[in-house]
C-alpha positions as CSV (number, residue, x, y, z in Angstrom):
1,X,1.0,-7.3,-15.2
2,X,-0.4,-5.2,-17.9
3,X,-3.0,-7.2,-20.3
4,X,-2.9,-5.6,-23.8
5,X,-6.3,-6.4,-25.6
6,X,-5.7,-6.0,-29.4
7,X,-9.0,-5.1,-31.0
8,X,-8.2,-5.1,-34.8
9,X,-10.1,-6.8,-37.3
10,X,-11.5,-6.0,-40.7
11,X,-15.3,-7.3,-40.0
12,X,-15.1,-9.9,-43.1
13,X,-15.7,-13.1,-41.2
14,X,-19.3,-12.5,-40.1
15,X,-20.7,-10.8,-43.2
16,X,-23.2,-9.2,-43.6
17,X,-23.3,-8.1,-39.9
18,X,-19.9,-7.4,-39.3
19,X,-18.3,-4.2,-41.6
20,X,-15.2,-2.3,-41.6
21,X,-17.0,-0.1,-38.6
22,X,-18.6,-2.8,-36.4
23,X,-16.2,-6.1,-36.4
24,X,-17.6,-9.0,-34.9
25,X,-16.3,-8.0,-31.7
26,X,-19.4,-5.7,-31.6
27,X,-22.4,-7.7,-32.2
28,X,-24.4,-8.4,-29.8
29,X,-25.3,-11.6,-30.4
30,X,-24.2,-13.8,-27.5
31,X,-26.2,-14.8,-24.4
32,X,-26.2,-12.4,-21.5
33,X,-26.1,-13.8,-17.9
34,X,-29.0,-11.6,-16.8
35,X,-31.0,-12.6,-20.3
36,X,-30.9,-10.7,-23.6
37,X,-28.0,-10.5,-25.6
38,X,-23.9,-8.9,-25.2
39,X,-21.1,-8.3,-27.3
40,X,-17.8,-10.9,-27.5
41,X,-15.8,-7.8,-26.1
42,X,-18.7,-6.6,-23.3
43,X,-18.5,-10.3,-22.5
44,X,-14.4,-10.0,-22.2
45,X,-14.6,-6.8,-20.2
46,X,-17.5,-8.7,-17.6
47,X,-15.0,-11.7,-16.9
48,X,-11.9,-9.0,-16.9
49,X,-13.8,-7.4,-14.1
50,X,-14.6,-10.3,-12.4
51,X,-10.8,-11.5,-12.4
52,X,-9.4,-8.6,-11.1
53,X,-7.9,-7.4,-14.1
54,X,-10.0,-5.3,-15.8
55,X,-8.1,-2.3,-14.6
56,X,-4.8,-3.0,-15.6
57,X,-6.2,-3.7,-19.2
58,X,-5.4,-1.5,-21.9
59,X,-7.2,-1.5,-25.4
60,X,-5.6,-1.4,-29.2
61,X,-8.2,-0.4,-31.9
62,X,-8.3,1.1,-35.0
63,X,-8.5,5.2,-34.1
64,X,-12.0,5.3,-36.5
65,X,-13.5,2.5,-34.0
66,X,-12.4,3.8,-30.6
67,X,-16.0,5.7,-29.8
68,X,-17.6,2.8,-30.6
69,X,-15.4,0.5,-28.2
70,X,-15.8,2.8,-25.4
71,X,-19.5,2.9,-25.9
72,X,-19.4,-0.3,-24.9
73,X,-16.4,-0.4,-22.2
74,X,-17.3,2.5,-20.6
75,X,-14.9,4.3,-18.6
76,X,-12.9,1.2,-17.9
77,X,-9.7,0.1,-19.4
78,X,-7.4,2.7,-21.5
79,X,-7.7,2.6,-25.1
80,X,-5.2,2.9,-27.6
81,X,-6.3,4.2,-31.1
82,X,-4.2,2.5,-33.6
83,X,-3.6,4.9,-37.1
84,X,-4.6,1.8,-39.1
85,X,-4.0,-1.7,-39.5
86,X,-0.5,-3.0,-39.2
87,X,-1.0,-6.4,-37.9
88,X,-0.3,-7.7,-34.1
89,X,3.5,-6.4,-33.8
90,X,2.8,-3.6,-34.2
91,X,-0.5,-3.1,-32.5
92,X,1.8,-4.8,-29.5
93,X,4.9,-2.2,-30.2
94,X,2.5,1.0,-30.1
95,X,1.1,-0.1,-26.9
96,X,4.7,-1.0,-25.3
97,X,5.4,2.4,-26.2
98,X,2.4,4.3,-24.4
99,X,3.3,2.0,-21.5
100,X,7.1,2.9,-21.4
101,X,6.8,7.3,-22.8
102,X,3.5,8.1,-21.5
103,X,2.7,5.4,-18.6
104,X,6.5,5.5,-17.4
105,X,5.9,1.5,-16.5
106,X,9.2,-0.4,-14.9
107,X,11.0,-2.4,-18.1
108,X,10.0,-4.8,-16.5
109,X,6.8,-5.1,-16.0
110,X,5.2,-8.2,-17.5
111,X,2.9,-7.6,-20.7
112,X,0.6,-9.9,-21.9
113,X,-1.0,-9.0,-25.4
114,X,-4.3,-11.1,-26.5
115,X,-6.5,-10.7,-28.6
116,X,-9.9,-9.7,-27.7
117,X,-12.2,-11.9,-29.7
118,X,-11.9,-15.5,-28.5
119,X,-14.6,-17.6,-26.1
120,X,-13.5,-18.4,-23.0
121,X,-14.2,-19.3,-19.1
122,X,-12.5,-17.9,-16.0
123,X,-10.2,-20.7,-16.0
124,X,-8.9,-19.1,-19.2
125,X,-7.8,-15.9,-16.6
126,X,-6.5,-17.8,-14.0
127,X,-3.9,-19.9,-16.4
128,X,-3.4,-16.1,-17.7
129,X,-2.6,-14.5,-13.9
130,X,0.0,-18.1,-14.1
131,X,2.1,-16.4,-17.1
132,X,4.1,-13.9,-14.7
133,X,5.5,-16.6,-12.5
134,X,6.3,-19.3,-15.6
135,X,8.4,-16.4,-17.1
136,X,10.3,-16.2,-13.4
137,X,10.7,-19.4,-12.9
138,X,11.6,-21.0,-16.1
139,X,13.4,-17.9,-16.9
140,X,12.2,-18.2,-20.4
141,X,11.9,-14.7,-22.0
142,X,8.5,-15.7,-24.0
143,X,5.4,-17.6,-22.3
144,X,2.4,-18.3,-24.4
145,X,-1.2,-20.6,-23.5
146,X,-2.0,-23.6,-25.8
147,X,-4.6,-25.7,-25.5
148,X,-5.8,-29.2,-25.9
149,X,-6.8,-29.4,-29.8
150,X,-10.9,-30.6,-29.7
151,X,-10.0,-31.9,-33.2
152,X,-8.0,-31.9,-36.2
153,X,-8.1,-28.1,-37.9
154,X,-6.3,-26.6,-41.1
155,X,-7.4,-22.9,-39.4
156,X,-5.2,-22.9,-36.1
157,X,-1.6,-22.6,-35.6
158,X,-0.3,-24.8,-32.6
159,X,2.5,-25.2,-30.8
160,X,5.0,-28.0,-30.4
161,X,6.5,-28.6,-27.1
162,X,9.9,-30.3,-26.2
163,X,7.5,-32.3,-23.8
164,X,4.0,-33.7,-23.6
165,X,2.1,-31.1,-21.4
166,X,0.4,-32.4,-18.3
167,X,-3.2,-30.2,-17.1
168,X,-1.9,-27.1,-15.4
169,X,1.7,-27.6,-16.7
170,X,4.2,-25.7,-18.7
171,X,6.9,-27.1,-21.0
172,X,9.1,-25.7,-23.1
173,X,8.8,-24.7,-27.0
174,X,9.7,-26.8,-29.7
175,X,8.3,-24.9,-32.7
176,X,5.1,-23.6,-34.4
177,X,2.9,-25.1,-37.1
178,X,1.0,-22.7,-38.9
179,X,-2.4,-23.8,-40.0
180,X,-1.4,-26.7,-41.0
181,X,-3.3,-29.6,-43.7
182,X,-5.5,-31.5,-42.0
183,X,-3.5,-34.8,-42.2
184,X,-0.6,-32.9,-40.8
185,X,-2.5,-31.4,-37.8
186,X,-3.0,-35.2,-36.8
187,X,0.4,-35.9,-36.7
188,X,0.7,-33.0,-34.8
189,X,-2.1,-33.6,-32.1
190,X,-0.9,-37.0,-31.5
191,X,2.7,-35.8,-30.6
192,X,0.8,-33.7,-28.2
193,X,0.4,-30.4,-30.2
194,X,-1.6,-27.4,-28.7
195,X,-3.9,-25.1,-30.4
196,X,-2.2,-21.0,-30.4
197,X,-4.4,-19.4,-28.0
198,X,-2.7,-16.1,-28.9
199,X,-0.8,-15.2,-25.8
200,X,2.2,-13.5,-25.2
201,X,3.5,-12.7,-22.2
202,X,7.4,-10.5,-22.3
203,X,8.7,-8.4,-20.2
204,X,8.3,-4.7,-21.6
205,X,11.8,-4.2,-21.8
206,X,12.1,-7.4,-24.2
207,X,9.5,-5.9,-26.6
208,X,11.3,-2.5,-26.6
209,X,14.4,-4.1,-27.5
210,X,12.9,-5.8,-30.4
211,X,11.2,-2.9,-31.5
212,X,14.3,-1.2,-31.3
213,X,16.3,-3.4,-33.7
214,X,13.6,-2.5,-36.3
215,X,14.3,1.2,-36.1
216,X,11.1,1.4,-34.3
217,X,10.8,4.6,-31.5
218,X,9.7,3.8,-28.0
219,X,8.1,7.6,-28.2
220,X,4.4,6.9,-28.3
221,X,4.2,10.4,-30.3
222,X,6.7,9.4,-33.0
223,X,5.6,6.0,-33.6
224,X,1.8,7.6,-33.9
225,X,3.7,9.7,-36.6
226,X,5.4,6.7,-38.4
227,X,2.8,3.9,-38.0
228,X,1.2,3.9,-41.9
229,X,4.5,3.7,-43.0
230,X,5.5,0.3,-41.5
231,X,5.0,-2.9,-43.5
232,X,2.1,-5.0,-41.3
233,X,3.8,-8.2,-39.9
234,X,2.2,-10.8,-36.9
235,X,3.5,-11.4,-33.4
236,X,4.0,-15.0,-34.1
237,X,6.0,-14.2,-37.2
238,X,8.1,-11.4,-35.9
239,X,9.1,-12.4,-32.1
240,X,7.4,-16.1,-31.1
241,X,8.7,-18.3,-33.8
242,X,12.0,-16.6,-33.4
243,X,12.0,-16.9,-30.0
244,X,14.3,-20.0,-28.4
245,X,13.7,-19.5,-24.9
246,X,9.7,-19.6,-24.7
247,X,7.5,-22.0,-22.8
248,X,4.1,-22.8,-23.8
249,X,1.0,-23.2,-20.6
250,X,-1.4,-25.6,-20.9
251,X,-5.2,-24.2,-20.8
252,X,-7.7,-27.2,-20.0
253,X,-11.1,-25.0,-20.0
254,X,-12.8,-23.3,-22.9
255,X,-11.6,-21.6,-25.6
256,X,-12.8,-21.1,-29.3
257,X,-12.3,-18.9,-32.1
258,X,-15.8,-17.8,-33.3
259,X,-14.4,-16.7,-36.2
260,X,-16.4,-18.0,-38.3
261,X,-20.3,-18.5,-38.7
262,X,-20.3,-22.3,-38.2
263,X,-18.3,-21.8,-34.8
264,X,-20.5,-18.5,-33.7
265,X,-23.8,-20.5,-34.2
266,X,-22.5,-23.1,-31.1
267,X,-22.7,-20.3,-28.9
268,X,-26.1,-18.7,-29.6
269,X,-28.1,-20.6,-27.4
270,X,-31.2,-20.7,-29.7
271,X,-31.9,-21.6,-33.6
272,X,-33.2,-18.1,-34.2
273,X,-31.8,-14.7,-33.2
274,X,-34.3,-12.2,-34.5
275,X,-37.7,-12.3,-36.6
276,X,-37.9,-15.9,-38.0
277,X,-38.9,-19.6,-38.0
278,X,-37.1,-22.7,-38.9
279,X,-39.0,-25.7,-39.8
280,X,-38.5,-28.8,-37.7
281,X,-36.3,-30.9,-40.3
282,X,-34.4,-28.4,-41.0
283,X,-31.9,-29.5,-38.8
284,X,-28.9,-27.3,-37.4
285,X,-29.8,-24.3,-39.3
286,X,-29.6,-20.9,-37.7
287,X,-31.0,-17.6,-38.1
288,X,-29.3,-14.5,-37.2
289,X,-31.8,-11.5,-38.3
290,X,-31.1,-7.5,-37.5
291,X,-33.9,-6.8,-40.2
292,X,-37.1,-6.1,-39.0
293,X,-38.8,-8.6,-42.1
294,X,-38.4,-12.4,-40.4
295,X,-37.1,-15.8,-42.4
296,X,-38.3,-18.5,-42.7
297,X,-36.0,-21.6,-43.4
298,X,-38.1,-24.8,-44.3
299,X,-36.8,-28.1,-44.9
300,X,-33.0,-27.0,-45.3
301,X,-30.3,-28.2,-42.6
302,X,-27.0,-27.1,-41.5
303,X,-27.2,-23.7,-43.0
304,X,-26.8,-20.2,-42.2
305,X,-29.2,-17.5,-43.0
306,X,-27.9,-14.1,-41.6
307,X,-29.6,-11.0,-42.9
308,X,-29.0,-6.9,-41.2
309,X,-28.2,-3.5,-43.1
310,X,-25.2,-4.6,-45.4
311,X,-26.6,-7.1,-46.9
312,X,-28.5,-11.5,-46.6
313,X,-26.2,-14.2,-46.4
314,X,-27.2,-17.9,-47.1
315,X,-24.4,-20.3,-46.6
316,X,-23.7,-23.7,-45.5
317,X,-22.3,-23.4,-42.0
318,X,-19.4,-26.6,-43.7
319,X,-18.7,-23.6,-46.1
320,X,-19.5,-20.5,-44.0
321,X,-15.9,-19.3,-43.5
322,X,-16.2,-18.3,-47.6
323,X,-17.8,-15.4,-46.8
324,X,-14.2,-13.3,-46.5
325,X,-13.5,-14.2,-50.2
326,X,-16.9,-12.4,-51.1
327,X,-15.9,-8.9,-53.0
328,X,-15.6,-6.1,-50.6
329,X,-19.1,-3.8,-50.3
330,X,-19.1,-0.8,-52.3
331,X,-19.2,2.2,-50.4
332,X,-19.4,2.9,-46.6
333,X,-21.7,0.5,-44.2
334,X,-24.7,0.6,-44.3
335,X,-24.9,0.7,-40.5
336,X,-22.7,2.3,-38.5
337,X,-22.4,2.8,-34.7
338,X,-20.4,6.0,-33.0
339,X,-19.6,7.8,-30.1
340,X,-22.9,10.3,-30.7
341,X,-25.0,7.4,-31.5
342,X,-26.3,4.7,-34.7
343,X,-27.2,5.4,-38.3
344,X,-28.6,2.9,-40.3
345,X,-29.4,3.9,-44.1
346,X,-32.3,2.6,-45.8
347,X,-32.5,3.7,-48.8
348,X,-30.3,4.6,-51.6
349,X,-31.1,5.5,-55.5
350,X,-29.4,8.3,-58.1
351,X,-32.2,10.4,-59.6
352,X,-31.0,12.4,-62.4
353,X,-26.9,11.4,-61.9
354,X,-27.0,12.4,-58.3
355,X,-27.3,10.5,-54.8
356,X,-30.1,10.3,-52.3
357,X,-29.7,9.0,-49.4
358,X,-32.2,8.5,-46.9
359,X,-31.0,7.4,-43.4
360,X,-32.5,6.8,-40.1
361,X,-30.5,8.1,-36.9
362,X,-30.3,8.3,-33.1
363,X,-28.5,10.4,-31.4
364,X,-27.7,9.1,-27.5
365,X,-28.5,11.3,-24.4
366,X,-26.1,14.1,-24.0
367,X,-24.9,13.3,-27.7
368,X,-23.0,16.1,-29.9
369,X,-22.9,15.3,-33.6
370,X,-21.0,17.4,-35.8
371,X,-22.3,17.5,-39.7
372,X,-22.0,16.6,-42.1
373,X,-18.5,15.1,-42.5
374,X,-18.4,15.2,-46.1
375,X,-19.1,17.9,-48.5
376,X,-20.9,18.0,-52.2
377,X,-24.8,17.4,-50.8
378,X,-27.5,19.1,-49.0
379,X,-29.4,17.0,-45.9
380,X,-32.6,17.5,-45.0
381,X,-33.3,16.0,-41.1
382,X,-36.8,15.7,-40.0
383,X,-37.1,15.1,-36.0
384,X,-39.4,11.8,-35.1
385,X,-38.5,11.4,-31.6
386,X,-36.9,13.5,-28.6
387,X,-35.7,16.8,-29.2
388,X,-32.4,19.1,-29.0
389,X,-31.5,21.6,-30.9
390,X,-29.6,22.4,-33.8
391,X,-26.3,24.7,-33.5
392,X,-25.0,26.6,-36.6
393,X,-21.5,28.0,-37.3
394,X,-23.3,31.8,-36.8
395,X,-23.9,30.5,-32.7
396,X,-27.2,30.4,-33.4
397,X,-29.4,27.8,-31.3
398,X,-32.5,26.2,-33.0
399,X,-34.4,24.3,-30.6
400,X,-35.8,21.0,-32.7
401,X,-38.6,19.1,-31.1
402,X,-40.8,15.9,-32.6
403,X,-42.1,16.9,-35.9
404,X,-39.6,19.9,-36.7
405,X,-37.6,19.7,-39.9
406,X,-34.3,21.5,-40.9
407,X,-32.3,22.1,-44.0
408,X,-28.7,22.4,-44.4
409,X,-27.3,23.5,-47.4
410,X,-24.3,21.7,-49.0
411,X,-20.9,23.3,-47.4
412,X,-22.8,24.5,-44.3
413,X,-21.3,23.2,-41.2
414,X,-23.3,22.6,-38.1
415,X,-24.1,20.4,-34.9
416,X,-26.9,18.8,-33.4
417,X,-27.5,17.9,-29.7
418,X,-29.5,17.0,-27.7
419,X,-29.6,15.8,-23.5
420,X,-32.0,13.2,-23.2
421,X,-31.8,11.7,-27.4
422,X,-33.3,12.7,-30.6
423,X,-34.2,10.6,-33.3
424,X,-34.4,11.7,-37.1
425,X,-34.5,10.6,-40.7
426,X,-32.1,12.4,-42.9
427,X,-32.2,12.8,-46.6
428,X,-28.9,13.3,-48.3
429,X,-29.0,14.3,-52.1
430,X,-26.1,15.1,-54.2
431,X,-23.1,13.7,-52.3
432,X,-21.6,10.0,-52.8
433,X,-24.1,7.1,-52.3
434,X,-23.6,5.7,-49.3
435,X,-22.6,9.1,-46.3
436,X,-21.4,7.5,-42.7
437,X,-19.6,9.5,-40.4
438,X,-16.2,9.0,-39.0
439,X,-15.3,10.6,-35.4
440,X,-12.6,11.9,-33.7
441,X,-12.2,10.4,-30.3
442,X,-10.7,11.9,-27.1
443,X,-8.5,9.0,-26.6
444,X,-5.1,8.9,-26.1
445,X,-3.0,10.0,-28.9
């Protein structure tokens, strides 16, 4: 069985940490077994390994985000880079096509797509490794895992079966609810109603098939070549609620969305992540802080206070899930994490109707950064840590060591690397306000 991890997401729901570069997926905010803190999809790789099926896994991200994922994979799993965002059908249709025109899989092989972000135990793997044999045996051409609803929701879909489902059982679909009111998710629960974990399991061939019907290729090249053109659409929409002959398995360990702040701060493990203090009767209040300036929350319960680069948010964690409808951030993040290594920016202003930026930034051992990526400013880099050298388009070397400072005029192109890391400040003036980089990963595609 091939597991096909979709990666996508736009980093709105855990503002002001999450961005368009680094999604929640990439905060490093959960407990680690061995202490300190890991990432939801470090955490999803551990228990991957640990089931066996780490291997077999293959990756779906946006192509901008794909150094940053495998910074934090490693050599493990394949990754897919996706051209841009087109929803889960067709993040699942470009990877059935790698699998089928570059992987040359068997039609049918059994695929399970997932996405990459929920919380879950090793139970949640095992009722996975079930879904090949419930597709044999039931001779259903979908299978999906549901699981018990721990209470009424408006923000889940859920699945009706034909047939209460016992623990460890399967039954066949009825039909989906999609987030439904409150009053109705009730009704739904008590006719035995299971949260959507997200899970599909086909057979390749079935998803070719489908994605054949929608003039879709099966070429992985030519689909890379048409994917901005296709209309974005969900799984759900597009195959499971059409979908007849599907049966639905019943997970009975954990699983939760922490998509939201209210359902992250369950997980933390402590009150305050980061420089800070809450009061004693400030009850169920959490801080999340990536600044290096701590808060203090005093007297105030059941709140949020998450502060880092992009920004402070104070919310009640009731009303926490408001952050998406916040106005997008102007500009690029303010933090930004990439195959070479992290920038952060702290400080922005526009002296005289021009841009300075000044920006912190370290590069990783062994690192190659290629600058700048946009044109229209000159950068001035001052070393503060490590050394390497700086490489001009000439093939000219500069070796830069602690204390060393370079210019580089505006249209000048150049590298900078270094084997064991380098840290600098860069100052930026002229360009647009806010200068990240984007990369281009060797992934495949």
């Amino acid at each position: 069985m091939r597991l096909v991890l979709l990666c996508g997401g736009s980093g709105t729901r855990l503002r002001p940490l999450s961005n368009d570069l680094r999604s929640k997926l990439f905060l490093d905010l959960l407990p680690a077994p061995g202490g300190g803190r890991e990432s939801m999809i470090r955490r999803l790789c551990r228990q991957l390994d640990e089931a066996g099926m780490l291997s077999s896994a293959l990756f779906v991200i946006r192509r901008d985000q794909t150094a940053l994922l495998r910074s934090r994979i490693g050599g493990s799993g394949l990754i897919i880079p996706e051209p841009g965002r087109r929803g889960t059908y067709m993040a699942a249709a470009l990877a059935a096509a790698y699998l089928h025109s570059v992987l040359a899989a068997d039609p049918d092989e059994i695929v399970c797509v997932m996405p990459a972000d929920p919380l879950v135990d090793e139970m949640f793997f095992r009722t996975i490794a079930r879904l090949p044999g419930a597709l044999r045996e039931s001779k259903a051409k979908l299978a999906l895992i549901g699981t018990l609803p721990a209470h009424p929701s408006d923000q889940f879909g859920y699945i009706v079966p034909e047939d209460p489902v016992p623990p460890g059982g399967r039954a066949a679909v009825r039909r989906f609810a999609e987030k439904p009111a409150a009053a109705d998710a009730e009704r739904l629960i008590r006719a035995g109603a299971l949260w959507n974990c997200g899970v599909f399991a086909f057979r390749l061939n079935y998803l070719l098939r489908s994605m054949a019907e929608r003039g879709l290729p099966a070429d992985y090249g030519r689909l890379q070549e048409l994917y901005g053109q296709r209309a974005a659409d969900s799984f759900d929409r597009e195959i499971a609620e059409r979908e007849p002959e599907a049966v639905v398995l019943r997970h009975d360990g954990l699983w939760r969305d922490l998509g939201s702040w209210a359902s992250l701060a369950e997980h933390l493990g402590t009150a305050v992540v980061g420089p800070g203090s809450i009061s004693g009767d400030a009850h169920g209040s959490h801080i999340v802080n990536e600044l290096h300036l701590p808060i203090h929350v005093i007297g105030v319960s059941g709140i949020i206070a998450a502060a880092g680069p992009d920004g402070i948010l104070i919310a009640s964690k009731s009303e926490s899930s408001r952050v998406r409808d916040l106005p997008p951030p102007a500009g690029h993040p303010m933090y930004g994490e990439y195959g070479w290594g992290v920038r952060r920016v702290i400080h922005t202003d526009a002296p005289d109707g021009g841009a300075r930026t000044i920006a912190l930034a370290k590069l990783a051992p062994g690192a190659v950064r290629r600058m700048p990526d946009e044109d229209g400013y000159d950068i001035l880099i001052t070393v503060i840590a490590g050394e390497g050298a700086l490489l001009r388009q000439d093939g000219s070397r500069r070796p830069l060591r602690r204390g060393d400072a370079a210019f580089l005029a505006r249209g000048e192109r150049c590298a900078l690397q270094t084997d064991a890391g380098m840290e600098l400040i860069e100052v930026h003036i002229g360009g647009p306000a806010h200068m990240l980089e984007h990369n281009d990963a060797n992934e495949p595609g």
